[in-house]
VEXDREN-2710 file (C-alpha; in Angstrom, 1 decimal):
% VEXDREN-2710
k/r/px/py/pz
1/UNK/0.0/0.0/0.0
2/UNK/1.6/3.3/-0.7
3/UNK/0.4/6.9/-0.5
4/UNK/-1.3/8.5/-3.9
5/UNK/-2.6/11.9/-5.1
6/UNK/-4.3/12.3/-7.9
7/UNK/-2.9/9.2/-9.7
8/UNK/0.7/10.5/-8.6
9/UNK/3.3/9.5/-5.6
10/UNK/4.4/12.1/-3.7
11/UNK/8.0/13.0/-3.3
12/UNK/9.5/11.4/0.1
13/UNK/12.2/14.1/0.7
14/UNK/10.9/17.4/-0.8
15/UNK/7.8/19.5/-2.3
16/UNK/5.3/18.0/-4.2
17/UNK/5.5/15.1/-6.5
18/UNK/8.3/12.6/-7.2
19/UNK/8.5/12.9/-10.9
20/UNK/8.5/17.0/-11.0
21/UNK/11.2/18.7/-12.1
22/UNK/12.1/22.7/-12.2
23/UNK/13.0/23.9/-15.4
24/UNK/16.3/25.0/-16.5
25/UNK/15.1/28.5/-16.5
26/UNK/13.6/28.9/-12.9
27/UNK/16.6/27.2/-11.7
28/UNK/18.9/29.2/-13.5
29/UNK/17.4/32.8/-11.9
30/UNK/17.4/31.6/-8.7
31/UNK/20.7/30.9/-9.0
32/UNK/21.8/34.0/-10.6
33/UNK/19.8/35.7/-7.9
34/UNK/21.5/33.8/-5.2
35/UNK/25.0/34.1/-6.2
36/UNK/24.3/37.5/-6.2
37/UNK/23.2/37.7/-2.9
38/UNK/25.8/35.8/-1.5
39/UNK/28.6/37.0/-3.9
40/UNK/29.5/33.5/-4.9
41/UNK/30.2/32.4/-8.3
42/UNK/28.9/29.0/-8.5
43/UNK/27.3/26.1/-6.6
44/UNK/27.6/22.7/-6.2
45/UNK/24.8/20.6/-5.3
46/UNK/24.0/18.0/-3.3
47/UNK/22.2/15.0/-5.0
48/UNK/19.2/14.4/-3.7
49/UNK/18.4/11.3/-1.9
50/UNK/17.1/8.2/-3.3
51/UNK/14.7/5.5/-1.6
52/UNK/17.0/2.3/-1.9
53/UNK/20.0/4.0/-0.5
54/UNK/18.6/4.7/2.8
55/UNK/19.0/2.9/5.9
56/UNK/15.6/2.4/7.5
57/UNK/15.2/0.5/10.9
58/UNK/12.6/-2.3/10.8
59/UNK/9.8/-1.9/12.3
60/UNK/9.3/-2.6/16.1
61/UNK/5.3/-2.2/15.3
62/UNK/3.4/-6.0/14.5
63/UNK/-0.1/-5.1/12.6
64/UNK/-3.0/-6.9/14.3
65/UNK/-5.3/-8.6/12.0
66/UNK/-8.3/-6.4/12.8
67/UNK/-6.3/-3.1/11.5
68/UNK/-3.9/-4.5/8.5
69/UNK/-6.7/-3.4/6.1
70/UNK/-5.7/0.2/6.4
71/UNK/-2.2/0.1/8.4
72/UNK/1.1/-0.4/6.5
73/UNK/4.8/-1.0/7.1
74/UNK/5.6/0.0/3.5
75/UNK/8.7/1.6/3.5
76/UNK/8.2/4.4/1.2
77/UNK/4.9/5.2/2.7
78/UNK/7.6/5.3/6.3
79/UNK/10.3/7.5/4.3
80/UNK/7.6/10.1/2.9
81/UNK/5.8/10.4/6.5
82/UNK/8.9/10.6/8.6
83/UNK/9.8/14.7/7.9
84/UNK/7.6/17.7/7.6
85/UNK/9.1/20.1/4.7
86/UNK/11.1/22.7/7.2
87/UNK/14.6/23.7/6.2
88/UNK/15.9/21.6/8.6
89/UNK/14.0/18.7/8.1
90/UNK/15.3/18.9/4.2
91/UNK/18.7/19.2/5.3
92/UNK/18.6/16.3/7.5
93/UNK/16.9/14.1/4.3
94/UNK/19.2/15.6/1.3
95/UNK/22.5/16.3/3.4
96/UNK/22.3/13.5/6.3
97/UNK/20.4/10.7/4.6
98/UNK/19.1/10.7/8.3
99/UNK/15.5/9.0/8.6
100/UNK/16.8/7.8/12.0
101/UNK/12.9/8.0/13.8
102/UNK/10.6/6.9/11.3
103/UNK/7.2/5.9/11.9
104/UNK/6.9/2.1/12.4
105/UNK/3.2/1.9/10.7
106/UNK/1.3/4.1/8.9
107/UNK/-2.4/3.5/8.8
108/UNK/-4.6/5.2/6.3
109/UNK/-8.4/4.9/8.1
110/UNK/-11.5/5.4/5.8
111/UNK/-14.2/6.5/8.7
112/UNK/-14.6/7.6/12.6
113/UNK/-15.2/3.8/13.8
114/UNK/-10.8/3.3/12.4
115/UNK/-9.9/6.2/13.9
116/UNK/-11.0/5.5/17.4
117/UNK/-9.5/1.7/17.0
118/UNK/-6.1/3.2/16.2
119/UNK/-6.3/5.6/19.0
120/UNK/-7.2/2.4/21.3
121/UNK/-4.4/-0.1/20.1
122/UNK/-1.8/2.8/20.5
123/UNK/-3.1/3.5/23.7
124/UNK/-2.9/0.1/24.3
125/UNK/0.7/-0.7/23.6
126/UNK/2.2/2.5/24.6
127/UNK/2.4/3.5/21.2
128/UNK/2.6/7.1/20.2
129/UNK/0.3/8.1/17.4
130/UNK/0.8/11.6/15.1
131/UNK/-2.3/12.6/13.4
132/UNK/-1.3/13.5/9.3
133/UNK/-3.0/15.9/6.5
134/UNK/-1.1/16.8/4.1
135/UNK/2.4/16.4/5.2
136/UNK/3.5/20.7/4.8
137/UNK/4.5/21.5/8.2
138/UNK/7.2/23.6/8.5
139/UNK/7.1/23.6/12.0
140/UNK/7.7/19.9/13.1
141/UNK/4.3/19.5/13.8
142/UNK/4.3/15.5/11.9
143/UNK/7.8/15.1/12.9
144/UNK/7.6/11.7/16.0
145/UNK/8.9/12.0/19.1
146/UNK/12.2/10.8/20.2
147/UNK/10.8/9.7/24.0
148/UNK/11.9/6.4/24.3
149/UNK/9.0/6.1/26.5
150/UNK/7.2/4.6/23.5
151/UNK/7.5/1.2/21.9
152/UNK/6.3/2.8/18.7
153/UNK/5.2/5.4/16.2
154/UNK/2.0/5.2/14.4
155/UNK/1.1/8.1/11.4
156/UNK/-2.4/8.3/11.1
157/UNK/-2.9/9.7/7.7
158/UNK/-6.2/10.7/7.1
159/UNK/-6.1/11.1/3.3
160/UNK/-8.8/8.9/2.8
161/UNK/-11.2/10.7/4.8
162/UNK/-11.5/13.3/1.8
163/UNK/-15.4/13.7/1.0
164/UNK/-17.6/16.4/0.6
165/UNK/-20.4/15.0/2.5
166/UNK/-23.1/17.6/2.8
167/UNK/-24.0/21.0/1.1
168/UNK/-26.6/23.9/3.0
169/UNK/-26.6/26.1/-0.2
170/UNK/-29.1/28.2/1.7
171/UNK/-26.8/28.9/4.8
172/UNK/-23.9/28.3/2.3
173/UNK/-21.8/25.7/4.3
174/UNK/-20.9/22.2/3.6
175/UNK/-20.3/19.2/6.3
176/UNK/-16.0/17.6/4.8
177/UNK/-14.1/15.3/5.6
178/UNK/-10.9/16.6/7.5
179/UNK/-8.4/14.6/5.2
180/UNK/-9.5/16.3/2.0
181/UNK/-6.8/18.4/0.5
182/UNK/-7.4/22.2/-0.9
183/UNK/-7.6/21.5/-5.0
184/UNK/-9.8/18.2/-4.3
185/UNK/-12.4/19.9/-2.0
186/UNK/-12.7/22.7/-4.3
187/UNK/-13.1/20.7/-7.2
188/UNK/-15.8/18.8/-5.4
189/UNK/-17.9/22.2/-4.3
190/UNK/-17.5/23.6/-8.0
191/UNK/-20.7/22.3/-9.1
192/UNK/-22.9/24.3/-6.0
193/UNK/-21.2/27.5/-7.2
194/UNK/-19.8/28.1/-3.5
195/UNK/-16.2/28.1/-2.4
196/UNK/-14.0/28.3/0.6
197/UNK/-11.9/30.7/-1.5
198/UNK/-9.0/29.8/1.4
199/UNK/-5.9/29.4/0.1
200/UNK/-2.4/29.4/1.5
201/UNK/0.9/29.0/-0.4
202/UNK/0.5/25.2/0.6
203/UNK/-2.7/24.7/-0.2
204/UNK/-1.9/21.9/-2.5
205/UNK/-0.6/19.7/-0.3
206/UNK/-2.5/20.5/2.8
207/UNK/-5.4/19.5/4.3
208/UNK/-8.9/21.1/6.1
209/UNK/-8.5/19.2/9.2
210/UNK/-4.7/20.5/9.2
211/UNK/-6.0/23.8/8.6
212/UNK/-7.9/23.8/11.6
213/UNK/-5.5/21.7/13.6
214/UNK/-3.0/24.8/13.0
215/UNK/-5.0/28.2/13.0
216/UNK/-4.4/28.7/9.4
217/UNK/-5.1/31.8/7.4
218/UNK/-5.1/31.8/3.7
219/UNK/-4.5/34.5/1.4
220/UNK/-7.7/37.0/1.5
221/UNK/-7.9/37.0/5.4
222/UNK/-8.8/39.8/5.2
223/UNK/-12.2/39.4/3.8
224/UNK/-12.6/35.8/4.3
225/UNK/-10.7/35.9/8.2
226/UNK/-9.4/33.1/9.2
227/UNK/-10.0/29.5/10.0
228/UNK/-11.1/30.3/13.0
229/UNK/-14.4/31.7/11.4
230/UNK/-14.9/29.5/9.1
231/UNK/-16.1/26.7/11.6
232/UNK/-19.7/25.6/12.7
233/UNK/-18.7/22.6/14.1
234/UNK/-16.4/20.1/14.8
235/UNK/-15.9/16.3/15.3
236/UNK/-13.3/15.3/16.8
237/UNK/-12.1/11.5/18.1
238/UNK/-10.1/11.7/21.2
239/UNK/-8.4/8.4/23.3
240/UNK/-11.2/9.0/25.5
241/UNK/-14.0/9.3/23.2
242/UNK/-16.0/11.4/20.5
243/UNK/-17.1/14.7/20.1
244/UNK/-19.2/16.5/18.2
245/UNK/-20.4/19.9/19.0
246/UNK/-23.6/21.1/17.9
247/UNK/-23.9/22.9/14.5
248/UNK/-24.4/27.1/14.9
249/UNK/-23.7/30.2/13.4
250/UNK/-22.4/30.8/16.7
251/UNK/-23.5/30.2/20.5
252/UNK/-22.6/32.2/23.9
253/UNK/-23.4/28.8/25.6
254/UNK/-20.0/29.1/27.8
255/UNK/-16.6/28.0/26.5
256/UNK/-16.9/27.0/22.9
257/UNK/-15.8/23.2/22.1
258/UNK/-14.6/23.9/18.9
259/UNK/-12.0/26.5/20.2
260/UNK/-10.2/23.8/22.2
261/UNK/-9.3/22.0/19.0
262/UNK/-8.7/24.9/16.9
263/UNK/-5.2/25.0/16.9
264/UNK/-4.5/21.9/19.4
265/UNK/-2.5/20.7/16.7
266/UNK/-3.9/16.9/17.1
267/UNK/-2.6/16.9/20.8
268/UNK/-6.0/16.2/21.7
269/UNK/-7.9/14.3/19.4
270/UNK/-8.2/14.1/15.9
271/UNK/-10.4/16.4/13.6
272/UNK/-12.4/13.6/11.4
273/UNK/-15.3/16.4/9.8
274/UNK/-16.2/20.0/10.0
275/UNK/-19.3/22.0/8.8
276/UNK/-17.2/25.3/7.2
277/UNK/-18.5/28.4/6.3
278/UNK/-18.5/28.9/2.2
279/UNK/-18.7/32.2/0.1
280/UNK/-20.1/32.9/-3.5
281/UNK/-17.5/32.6/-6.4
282/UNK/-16.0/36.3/-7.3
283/UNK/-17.4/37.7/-10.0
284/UNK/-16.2/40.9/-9.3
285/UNK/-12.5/41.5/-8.9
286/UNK/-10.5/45.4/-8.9
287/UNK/-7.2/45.0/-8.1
288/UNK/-3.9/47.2/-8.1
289/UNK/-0.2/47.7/-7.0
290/UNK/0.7/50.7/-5.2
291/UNK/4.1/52.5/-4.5
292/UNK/5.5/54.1/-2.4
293/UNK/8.7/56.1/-1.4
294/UNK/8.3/56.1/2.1
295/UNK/7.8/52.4/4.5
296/UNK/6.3/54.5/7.3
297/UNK/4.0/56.6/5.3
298/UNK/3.3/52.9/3.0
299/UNK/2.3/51.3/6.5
300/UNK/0.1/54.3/7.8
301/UNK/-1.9/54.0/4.7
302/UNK/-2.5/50.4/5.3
303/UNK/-3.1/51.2/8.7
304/UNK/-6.1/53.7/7.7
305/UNK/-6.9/50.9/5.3
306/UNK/-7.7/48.3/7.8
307/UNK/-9.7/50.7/9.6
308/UNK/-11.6/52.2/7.2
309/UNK/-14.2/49.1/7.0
310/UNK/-13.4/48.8/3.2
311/UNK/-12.0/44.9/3.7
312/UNK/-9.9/44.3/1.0
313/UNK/-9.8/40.7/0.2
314/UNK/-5.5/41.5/0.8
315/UNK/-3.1/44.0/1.1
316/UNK/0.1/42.7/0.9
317/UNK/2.8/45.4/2.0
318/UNK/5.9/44.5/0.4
319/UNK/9.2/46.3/1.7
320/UNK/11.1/47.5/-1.4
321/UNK/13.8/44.4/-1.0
322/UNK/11.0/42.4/-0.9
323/UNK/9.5/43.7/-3.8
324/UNK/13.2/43.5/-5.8
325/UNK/13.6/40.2/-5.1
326/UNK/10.3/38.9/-6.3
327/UNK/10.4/41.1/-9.3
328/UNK/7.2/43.0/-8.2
329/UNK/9.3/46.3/-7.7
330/UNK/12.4/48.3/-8.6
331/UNK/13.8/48.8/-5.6
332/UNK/13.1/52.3/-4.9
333/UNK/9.6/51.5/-3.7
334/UNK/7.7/49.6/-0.9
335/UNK/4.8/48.2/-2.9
336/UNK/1.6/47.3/-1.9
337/UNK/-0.7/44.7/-4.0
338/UNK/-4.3/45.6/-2.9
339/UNK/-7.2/43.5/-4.1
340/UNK/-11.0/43.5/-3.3
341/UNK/-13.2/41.0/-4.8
342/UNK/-17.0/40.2/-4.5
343/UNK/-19.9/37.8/-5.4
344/UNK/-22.3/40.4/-5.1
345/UNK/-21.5/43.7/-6.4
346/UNK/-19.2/45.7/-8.8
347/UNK/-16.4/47.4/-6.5
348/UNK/-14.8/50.5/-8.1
349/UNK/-16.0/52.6/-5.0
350/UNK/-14.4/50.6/-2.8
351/UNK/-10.9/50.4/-4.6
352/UNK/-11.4/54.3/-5.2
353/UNK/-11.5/55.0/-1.3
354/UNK/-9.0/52.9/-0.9
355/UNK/-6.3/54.9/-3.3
356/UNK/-7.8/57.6/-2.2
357/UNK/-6.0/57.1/1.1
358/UNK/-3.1/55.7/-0.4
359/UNK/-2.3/58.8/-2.1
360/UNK/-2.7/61.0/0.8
361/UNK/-0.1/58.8/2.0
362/UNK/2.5/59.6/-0.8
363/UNK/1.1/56.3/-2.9
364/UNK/1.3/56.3/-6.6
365/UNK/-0.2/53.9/-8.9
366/UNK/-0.8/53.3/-12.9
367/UNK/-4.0/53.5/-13.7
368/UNK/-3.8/51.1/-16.4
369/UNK/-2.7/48.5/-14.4
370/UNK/-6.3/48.3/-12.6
371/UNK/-7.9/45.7/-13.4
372/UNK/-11.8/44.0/-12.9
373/UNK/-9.8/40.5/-13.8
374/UNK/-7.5/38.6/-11.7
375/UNK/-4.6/41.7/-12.1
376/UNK/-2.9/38.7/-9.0
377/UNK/-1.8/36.8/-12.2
378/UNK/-0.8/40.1/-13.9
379/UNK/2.8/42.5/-13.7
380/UNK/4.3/42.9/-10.7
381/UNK/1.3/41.5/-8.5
382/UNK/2.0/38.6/-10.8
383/UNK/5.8/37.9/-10.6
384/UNK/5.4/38.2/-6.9
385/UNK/2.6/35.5/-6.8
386/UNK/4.2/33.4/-8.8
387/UNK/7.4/33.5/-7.0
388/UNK/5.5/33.2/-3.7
389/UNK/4.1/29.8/-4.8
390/UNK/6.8/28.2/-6.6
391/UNK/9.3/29.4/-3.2
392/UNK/8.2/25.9/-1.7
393/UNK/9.0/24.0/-4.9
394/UNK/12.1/25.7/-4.9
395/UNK/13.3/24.7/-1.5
396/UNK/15.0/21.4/-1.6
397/UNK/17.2/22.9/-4.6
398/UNK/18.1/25.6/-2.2
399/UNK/19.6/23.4/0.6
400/UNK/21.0/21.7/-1.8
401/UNK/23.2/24.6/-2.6
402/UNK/23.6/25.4/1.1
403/UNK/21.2/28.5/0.8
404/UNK/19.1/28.6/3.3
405/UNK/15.6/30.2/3.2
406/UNK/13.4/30.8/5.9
407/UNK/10.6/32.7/7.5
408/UNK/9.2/33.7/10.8
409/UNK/5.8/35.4/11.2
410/UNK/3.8/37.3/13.6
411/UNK/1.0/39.9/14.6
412/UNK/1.8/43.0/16.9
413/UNK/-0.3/46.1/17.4
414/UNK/-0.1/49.1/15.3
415/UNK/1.8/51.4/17.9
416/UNK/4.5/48.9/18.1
417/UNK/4.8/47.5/14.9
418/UNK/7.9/50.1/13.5
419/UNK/10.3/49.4/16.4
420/UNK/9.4/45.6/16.4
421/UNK/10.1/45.1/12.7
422/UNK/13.5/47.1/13.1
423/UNK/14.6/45.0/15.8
424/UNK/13.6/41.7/14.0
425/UNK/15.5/42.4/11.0
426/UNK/18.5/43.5/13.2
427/UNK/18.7/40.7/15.2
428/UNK/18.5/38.3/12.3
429/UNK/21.0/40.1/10.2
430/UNK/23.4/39.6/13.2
431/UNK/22.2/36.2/13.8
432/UNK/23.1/35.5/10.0
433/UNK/26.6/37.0/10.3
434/UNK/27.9/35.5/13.4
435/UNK/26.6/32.1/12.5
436/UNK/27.5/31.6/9.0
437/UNK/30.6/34.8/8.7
438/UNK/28.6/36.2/5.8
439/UNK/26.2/38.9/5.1
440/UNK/22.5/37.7/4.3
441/UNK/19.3/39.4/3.7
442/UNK/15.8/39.8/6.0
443/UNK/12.7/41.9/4.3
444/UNK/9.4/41.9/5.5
445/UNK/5.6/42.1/4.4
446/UNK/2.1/41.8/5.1
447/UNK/0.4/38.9/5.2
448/UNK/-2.5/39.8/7.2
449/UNK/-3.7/43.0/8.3
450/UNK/-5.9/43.8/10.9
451/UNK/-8.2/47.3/12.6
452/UNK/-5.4/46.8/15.2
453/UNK/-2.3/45.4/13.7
454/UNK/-0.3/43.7/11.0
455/UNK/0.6/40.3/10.7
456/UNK/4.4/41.0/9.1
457/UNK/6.0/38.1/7.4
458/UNK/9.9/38.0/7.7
459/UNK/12.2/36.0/4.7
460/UNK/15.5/35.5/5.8
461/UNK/18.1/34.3/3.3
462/UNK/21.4/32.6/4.2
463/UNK/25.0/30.8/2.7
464/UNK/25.6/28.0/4.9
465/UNK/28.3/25.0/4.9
466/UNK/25.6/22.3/4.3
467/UNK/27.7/19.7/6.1
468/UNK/26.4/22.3/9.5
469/UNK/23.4/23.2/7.5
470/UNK/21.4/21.9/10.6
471/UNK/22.8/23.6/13.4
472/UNK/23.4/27.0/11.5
473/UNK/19.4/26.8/10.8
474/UNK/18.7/26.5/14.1
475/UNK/20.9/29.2/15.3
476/UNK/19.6/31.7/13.3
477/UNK/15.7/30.5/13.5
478/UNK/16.3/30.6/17.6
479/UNK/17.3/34.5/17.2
480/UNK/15.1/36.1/15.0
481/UNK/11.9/33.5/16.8
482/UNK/13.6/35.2/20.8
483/UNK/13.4/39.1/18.7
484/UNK/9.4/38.4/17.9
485/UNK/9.0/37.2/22.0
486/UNK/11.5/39.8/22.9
487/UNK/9.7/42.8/21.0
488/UNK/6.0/42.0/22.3
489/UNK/4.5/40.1/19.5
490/UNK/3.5/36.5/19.2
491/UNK/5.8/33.6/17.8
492/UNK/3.6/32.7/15.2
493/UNK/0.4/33.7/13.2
494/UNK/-0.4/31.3/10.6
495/UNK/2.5/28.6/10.4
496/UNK/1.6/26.6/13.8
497/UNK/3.7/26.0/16.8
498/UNK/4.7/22.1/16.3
499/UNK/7.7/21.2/17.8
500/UNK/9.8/23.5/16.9
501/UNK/7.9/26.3/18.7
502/UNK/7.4/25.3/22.2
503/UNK/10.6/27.1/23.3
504/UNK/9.1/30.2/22.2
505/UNK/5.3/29.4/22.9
506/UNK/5.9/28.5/26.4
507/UNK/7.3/32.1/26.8
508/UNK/4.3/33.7/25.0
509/UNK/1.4/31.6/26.9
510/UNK/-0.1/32.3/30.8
511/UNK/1.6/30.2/33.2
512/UNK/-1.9/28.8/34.3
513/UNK/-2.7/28.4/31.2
514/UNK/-0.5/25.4/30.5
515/UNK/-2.2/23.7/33.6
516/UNK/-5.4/24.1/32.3
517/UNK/-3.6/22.5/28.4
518/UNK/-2.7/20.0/30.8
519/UNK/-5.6/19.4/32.5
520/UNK/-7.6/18.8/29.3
521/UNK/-4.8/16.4/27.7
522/UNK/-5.3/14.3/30.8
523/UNK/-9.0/13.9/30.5
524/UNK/-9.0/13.6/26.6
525/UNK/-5.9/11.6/26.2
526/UNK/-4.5/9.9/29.8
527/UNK/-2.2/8.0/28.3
528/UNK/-0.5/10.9/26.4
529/UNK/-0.4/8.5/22.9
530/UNK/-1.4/12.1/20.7
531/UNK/1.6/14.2/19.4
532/UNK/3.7/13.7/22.5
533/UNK/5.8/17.0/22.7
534/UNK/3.3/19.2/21.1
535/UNK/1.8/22.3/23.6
536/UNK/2.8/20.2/26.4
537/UNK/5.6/18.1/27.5
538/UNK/4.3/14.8/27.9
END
């Protein structure tokens, strides 16, 4: 038994599929760009891995007859589910050839009644069991403990649970399967003319219930929000039993079930279904780029922005480096890629108030670059899209080089958000020096905005020596994640804490509060068999 989508195996070491390859082109400008980043006049690969030269340990794990319908010991299906897709997960797979804690089994359950069985035999045996969607973290959040506490490591991949099961075109929400991925559930609503309309950069490889699971946010937050508000209800399958909470636009019944799990990150049971909020398809899309000479004055206007109760489905502020980079500016301008889009009604007043206060900000704009067509596909909106979703293609090739490319996200408030930013960037420019003796480069945008504060996305770049690749990650990553604590904000915003947030997340939560994480792990799973390692120690 081994792993499928769409017909096609997925790649066991990097993004996306085993038989893709990146043209000679891409490749070539990203390492023309690179070398002149780093000032270095070639590179030399690593080759990537390749599943018979591995060393896998067997597995410890014997499958009882009652599960070996849906559990496997396959060892590609244990290769592709040991790693997450972080930097330093790809540096331990392309430069280490280390798959040194692989899962033992795998099991693929098609319904609820699975599920719970799998929770019960791990529970069981003393067995430690990682819920799986679609395999993007970037935050070890699939990654199994080390604890050698457990006699085994069971993935529970939930990629057949991937159904559209219900559609309420009059309340316009559907009832899914938390194992569906983002292109498969869309294609499966297209017919009811309703969409989710949430996508992230890893939407193709990532699933609802993961969505949930982590707090995601996709692309037009801003007028779709996030995750969070998307839900009507949950069903979840803990060690100790089910739970379903009853469907609602929303309830002031007490403390709301479904914001336990939001976010629990399959520490306490896992997401099988959700009834999600849907929206109308667009048919009505304006769309711009705006520049700007000034970052403070580019900022204040998104500030207003937020404010002003316009909701732009996004306004991505990118800081002119950012913008070079990604071929969406020159360099002389911070550039903002504003967007409003509708199933309802035409939007040219919107957009109009909108670069109305851009320009009494010091913003400029072409006026035949607005478009009422996708203008996210077009010019420099378009080369920074397009960059933005191939970046995760792109990242195995990059280790391979030793460049190291890397983000860290977070929210802050308005009031704070000029010094924070200023001492992110310093800190991880430092951190980048000292660790690797070169210059690198940190810029920062937008992801997210909000009435009181951005959600500012910072891309790091780095020259490692591959054969400390690893360690040199970490270094850095620790640095710029102790500036976000350091400077007020929180450690992360859309990307999940997994494991390689707690150090950081146990700084940002309430003391008490991680009694009362602990109190509800004991109740819904007493023999700690969920994600040990994940919110709490176990």
């Amino acid at each position: 038994m081994s792993i499928t989508h769409s017909g096609k195996r997925r790649s066991f070491y990097g993004w996306g599929y085993a038989d893709e390859q990146v043209g000679a082109d891409e490749m070539g400008w990203f390492e023309n760009t690179w070398s002149k980043l780093f000032k270095v006049d070639r590179f030399d690969p690593a080759p990537m891995p390749v599943e018979a030269d591995i060393a896998l340990r067997p597995s410890r794990v014997s499958i009882p007859a009652s599960l070996q319908a849906y559990c496997t010991d396959d060892r590609y299906e244990r290769l592709y589910h040991t790693y997450g897709r972080s930097v330093h997960d790809l540096a331990r797979m392309i430069h280490r050839r280390d798959f040194s804690n692989p899962p033992d089994i795998v099991a693929f359950p098609r319904n609820e009644t699975e599920v719970a069985d799998l929770l019960d035999w791990c529970g069981s045996n003393g067995y430690a069991a990682v819920p799986f969607g679609g395999g993007s973290s970037v935050t070890g959040g699939v990654n199994h403990t080390r604890d050698e506490r457990y006699k085994g490591l069971v993935t529970i991949d939930l990629c057949r649970m991937d159904k559209v099961l219900e559609v309420d075109k009059v309340s316009q929400a559907a009832r899914i399967q938390a194992g569906v991925l983002g292109p498969d559930m869309e294609r499966q609503l297209a017919p009811t003319g309703l969409t989710m309309r949430f996508f992230l950069q890893a939407w193709e490889f990532s699933s609802l219930g993961g969505w949930i699971a982590t707090r995601a946010a996709g692309h037009y937050a801003t007028a779709y929000t996030q995750i969070d508000d998307h839900i009507e209800n949950l069903c979840v399958v803990t060690p100790a039993g089910r739970i379903e909470s009853r469907r609602l636009p929303v309830s002031g019944a007490g403390p709301n079930p479904d914001r336990l799990m939001l976010g629990s990150e399959g520490a306490l049971g896992i997401i099988t279904q959700a009834w999600v909020r849907l929206h109308k398809k667009p048919r009505f899309r304006s769309a711009t780029t705006v520049r700007f000479t000034r970052y403070d004055k580019a900022v204040e206007a998104v500030r207003v922005i937020s404010q002003s109760g316009l909701n732009p489905a996004s306004a991505r502020l990118l800081e002119r480096d950012e913008a070079l980079f990604t071929e969406a500016g020159d360099g002389r301008h911070d550039v903002l890629v504003l967007n409003f889009e509708s199933g309802d009604h035409p939007l040219q007043p919107w957009m109009d108030r909108a670069l109305e206060i851009c320009a009494d900000h010091g913003g400029e704009w072409d006026a035949d670059t607005m478009t009422d067509e996708d203008a996210n596909r077009k010019g420099a909106a378009g080369n920074w899209r397009n960059k933005f979703l191939r970046g995760p293609h792109l990242r195995q090739h990059a280790i391979a080089r030793g460049v190291m490319r890397d983000t860290v996200e977070s929210c802050i408030t308005w009031d704070r958000y000029m010094a924070f930013q200023a001492s992110v960037k310093e800190r991880t420019l430092a951190a980048i020096q000292q660790v690797t003796g070169r210059p690198g480069t940190c810029t920062v945008r937008f992801t997210h905005i909000y009435p009181d504060g951005p959600a500012p996305y910072f891309t790091w770049h780095a020259m490692g020596d591959k054969s400390k690749l690893v360690e040199q990650f970490w270094a850095i990553k620790a640095a710029a994640s102790q500036a976000l604590i350091d400077g007020g904000g929180t450690i992360t915003h859309h990307h999940s804490l997994g494991q390689d947030h707690r150090t950081w997340y146990d700084q940002e939560r309430p003391p008490l509060f991680a009694e009362v994480i602990r109190a509800a792990k004991k109740t819904l799973d007493p023999q700690h068999v969920l994600n040990p390692g994940i919110l709490i120690d176990p």
